[in-house]
C-alpha positions in Angstrom: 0.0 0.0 0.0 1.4 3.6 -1.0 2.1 5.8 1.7 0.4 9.3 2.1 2.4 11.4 -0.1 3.7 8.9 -2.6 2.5 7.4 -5.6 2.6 3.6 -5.5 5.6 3.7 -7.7 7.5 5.0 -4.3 7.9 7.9 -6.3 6.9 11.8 -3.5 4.1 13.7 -4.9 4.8 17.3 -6.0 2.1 19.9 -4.0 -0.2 19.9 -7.4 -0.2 16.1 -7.3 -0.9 15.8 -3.8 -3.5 18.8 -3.7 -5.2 16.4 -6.7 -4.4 12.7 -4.9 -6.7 14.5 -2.2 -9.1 15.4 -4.1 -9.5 12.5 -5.8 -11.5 10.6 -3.8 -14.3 13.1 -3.9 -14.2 14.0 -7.4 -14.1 10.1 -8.4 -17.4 9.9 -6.2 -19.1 12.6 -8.2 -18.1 11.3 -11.6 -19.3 8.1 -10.6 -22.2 6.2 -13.0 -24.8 6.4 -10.5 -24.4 11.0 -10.4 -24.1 11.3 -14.1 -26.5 13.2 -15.8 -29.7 11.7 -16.8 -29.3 8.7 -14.1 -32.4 7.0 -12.7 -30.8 5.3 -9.9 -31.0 5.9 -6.5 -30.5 9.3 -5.2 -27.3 10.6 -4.4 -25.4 11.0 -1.4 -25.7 14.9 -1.1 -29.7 14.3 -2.6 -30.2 12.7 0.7 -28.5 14.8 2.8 -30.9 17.8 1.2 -33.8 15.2 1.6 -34.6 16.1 -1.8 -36.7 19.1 -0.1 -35.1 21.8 -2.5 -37.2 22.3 -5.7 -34.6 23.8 -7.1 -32.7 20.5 -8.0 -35.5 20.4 -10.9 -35.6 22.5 -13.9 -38.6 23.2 -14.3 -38.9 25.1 -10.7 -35.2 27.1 -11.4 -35.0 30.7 -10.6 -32.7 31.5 -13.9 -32.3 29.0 -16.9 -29.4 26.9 -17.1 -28.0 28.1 -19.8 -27.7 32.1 -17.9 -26.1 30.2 -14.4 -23.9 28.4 -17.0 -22.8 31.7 -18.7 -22.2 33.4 -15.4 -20.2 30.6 -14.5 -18.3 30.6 -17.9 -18.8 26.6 -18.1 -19.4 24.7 -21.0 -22.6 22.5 -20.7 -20.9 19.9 -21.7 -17.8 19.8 -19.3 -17.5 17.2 -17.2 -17.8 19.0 -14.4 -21.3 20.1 -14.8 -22.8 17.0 -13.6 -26.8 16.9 -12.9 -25.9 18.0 -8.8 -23.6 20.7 -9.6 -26.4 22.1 -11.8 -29.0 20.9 -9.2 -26.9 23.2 -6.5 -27.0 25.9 -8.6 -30.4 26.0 -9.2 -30.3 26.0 -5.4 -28.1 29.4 -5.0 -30.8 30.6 -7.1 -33.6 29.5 -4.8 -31.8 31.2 -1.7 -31.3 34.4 -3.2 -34.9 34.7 -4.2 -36.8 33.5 -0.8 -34.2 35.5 0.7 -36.6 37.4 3.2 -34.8 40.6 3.9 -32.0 42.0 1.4 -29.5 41.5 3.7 -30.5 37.9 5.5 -28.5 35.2 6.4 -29.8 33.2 3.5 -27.5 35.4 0.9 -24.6 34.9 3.0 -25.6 30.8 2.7 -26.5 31.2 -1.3 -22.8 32.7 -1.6 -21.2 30.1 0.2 -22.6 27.3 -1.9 -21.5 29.6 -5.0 -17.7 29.1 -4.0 -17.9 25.7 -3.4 -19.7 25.1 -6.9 -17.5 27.4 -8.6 -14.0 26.4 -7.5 -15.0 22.7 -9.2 -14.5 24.1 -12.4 -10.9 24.1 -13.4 -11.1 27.7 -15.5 -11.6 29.4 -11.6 -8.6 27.6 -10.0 -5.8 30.1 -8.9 -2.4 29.6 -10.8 -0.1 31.6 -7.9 3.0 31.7 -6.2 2.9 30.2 -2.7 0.8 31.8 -0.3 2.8 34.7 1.4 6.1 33.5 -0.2 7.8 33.7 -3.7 8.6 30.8 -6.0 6.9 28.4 -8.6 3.8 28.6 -9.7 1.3 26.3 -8.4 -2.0 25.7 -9.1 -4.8 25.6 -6.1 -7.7 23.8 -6.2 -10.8 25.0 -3.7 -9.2 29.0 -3.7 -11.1 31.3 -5.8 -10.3 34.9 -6.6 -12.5 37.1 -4.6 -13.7 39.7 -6.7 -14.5 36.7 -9.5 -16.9 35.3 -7.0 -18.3 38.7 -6.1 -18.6 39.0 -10.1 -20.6 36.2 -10.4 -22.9 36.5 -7.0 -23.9 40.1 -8.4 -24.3 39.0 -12.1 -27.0 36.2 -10.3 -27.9 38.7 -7.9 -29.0 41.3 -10.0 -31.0 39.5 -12.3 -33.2 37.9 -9.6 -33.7 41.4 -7.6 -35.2 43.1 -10.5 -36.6 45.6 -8.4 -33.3 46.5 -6.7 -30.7 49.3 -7.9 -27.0 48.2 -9.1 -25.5 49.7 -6.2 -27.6 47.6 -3.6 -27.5 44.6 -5.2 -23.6 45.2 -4.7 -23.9 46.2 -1.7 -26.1 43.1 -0.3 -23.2 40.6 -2.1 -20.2 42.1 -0.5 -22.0 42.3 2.9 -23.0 38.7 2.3 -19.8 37.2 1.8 -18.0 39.6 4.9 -20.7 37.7 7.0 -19.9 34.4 5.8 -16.4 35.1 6.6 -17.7 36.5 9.7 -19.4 33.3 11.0 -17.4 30.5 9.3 -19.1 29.3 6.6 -15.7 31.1 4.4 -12.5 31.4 4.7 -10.3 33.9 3.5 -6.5 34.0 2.7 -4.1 36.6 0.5 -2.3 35.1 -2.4 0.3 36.7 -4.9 -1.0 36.8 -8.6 1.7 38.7 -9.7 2.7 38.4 -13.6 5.7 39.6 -15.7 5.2 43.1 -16.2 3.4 44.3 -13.1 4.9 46.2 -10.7 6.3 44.7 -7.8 4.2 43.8 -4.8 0.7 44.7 -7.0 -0.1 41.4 -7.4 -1.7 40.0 -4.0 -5.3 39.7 -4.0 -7.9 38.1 -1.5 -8.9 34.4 -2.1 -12.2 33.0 -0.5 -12.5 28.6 -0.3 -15.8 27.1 1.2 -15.6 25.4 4.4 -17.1 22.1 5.4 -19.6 24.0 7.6 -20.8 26.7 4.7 -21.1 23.7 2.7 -23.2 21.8 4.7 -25.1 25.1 6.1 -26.3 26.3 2.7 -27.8 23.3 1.6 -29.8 22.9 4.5 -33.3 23.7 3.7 -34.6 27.1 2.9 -36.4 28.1 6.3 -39.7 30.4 5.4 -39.1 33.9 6.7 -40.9 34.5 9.8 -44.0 36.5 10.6 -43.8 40.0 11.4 -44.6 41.0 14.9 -48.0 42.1 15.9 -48.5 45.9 16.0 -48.9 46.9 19.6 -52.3 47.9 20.1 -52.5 51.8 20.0 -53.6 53.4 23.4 -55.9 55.5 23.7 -54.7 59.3 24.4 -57.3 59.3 27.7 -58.0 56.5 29.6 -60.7 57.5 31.8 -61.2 54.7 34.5 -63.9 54.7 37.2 -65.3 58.6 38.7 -62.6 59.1 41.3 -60.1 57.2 40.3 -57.0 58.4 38.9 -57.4 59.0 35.3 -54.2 58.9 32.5 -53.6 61.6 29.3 -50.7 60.8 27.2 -49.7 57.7 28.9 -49.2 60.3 32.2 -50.9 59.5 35.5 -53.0 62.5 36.0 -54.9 63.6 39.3 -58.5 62.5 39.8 -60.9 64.9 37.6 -64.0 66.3 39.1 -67.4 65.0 38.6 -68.1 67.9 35.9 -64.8 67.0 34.3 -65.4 63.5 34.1 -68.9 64.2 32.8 -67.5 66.3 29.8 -64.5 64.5 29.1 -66.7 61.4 28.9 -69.0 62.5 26.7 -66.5 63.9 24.4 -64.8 60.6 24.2 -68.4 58.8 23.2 -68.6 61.4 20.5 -65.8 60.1 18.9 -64.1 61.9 15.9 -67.2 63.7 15.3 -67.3 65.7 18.3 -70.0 67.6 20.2 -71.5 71.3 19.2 -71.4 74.1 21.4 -74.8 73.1 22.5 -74.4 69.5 22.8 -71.4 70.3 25.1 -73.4 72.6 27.1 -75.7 70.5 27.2 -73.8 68.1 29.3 -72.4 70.9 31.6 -73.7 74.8 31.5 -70.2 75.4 32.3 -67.8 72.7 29.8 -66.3 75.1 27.7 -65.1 76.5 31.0 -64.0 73.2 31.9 -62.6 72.6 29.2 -60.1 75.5 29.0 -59.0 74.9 32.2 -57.8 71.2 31.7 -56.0 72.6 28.8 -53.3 74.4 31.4 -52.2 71.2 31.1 -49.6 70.4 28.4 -51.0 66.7 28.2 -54.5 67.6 28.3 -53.7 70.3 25.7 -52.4 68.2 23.7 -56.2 65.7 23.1 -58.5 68.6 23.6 -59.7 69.6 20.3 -61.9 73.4 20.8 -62.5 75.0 17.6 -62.8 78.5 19.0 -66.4 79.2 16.9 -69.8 79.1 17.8 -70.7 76.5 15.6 -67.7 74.0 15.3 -67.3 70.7 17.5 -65.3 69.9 20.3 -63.5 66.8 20.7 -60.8 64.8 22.2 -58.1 62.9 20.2 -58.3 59.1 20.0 
């Protein structure tokens, strides 16, 4: 049996080989017979895992046709990479960014995730670099992506599924979303020197983003529906009256107990509703309530609810 490291030859694998020889595993599961495209067998692995809940791993329920995520992705539809559950995951992204609830929910930060991970399978969006934070040869790395290529793409998907939404919010919402996957773990982030002949020296280090095993796993985890907004609290009335005698409040301030022609007034001001009471309707309730009434309003609160038109033939009331 070869050791870790070596071909079976005997023969120690350079970093590209060994970066591959891990890989291999993975990628040999997914070109397998039973996840090629068009394959009635059982489901997949990752099928399960999603508990085929997503409708997005159909066609015929995608967000954006196949042919746009392909373009956006700058994949052939015929490379063997685009196998029926990478194009099933993207169909996915698209699904997360549209039942996103709020333009800036976690579910973007998920959607963008998954786009790294589906993105960095394609061999065009591998990094060819010197070492991280060293100078040397030229490797290529597989799982790094350039960061502004995947901010690119999430904008370019992005965009055309918020058709209501500006350029520079849609921008906005992808570089936020990707800061907070970074933020909670579901990316990670390293610098890398892309430096070619004829750049100036030290111009060429960039940011590169690679899924983790937890953003992987997180995003396709079914979508959750957004929750309900929270009841609107019940408006208060402006006067709460009580019982005569007791202690009555205006403007949510405990005020002292009015008198008996107070209460009578106030009262039936408040039964009147927005329509008020007449000068003789008022009267009518107390000789004396436009009196009253003027002298509750030496009170800021109570000035603010009592309504008094100042005419003989407009209507007095008190604010709801």
């Amino acid at each position: 049996m070869a050791k870790r490291g070596a071909t079976p030859d005997g023969r120690v694998r350079s970093h590209v080989e060994e970066d591959r020889w891990r890989g291999s595993g993975r990628e040999a599961v997914r070109r397998s017979p039973a996840r090629s495209r068009g394959s009635q067998d059982a489901p997949t692995k990752r099928q399960e895992y999603v508990g085929g809940a997503p409708d997005a791993m159909t066609p015929e329920s995608a967000v954006l046709p196949d042919d746009v995520l392909l373009q956006i992705c700058k994949a052939a539809p015929d490379a063997k990479e685009v196998t029926h559950e990478w194009l099933a995951d993207m169909r996915y992204v698209t699904r997360l960014i549209k039942e996103t609830p709020e333009r800036h929910g976690s579910q973007l930060g998920r959607a963008m995730s998954l786009l790294v991970s589906l993105l960095a399978q394609l061999p065009q969006h591998r990094l060819t670099h010197l070492l991280f934070g060293n100078r040397g040869p030229r490797l290529v790395t597989i799982g790094w992506l350039d960061r502004e290529a995947v901010e690119q793409a999430g904008k370019q998907i992005v965009g055309l599924i918020w058709e209501d939404q500006q350029p520079e919010a849609v921008a906005e919402a992808v570089e936020a979303a990707i800061a907070r996957a970074l933020h909670v773990g579901f990316l990670e982030q390293q610098r890398y020197d892309a430096w070619r002949p004829g750049m100036r020296s030290g111009s060429g280090w960039r940011s590169a983003l690679r899924a983790t095993p937890y953003g992987a796993r997180m995003a396709r985890m079914p979508v959750e529906p957004p929750l309900p907004p929270p009841p609107a609290p019940e408006a208060q009335p402006m006067v709460e009256l009580g019982r005569p005698g007791e202690r009555c409040r205006v403007c949510g301030q405990v005020k002292k107990s009015p008198t008996h022609a107070q209460y009578a007034v106030v009262s039936a001001l408040i039964d009147a509703g927005e329509d008020g009471l007449t000068k003789d309707a008022l009267e009518a309730v107390r000789p004396s309530a436009r009196r009253i009434l003027k002298t509750l309003s030496k009170d800021p609160d109570w000035a603010q609810v009592i309504v008094m038109p100042g005419q003989t033939n407009g209507r007095y009331r008190i604010r709801a």
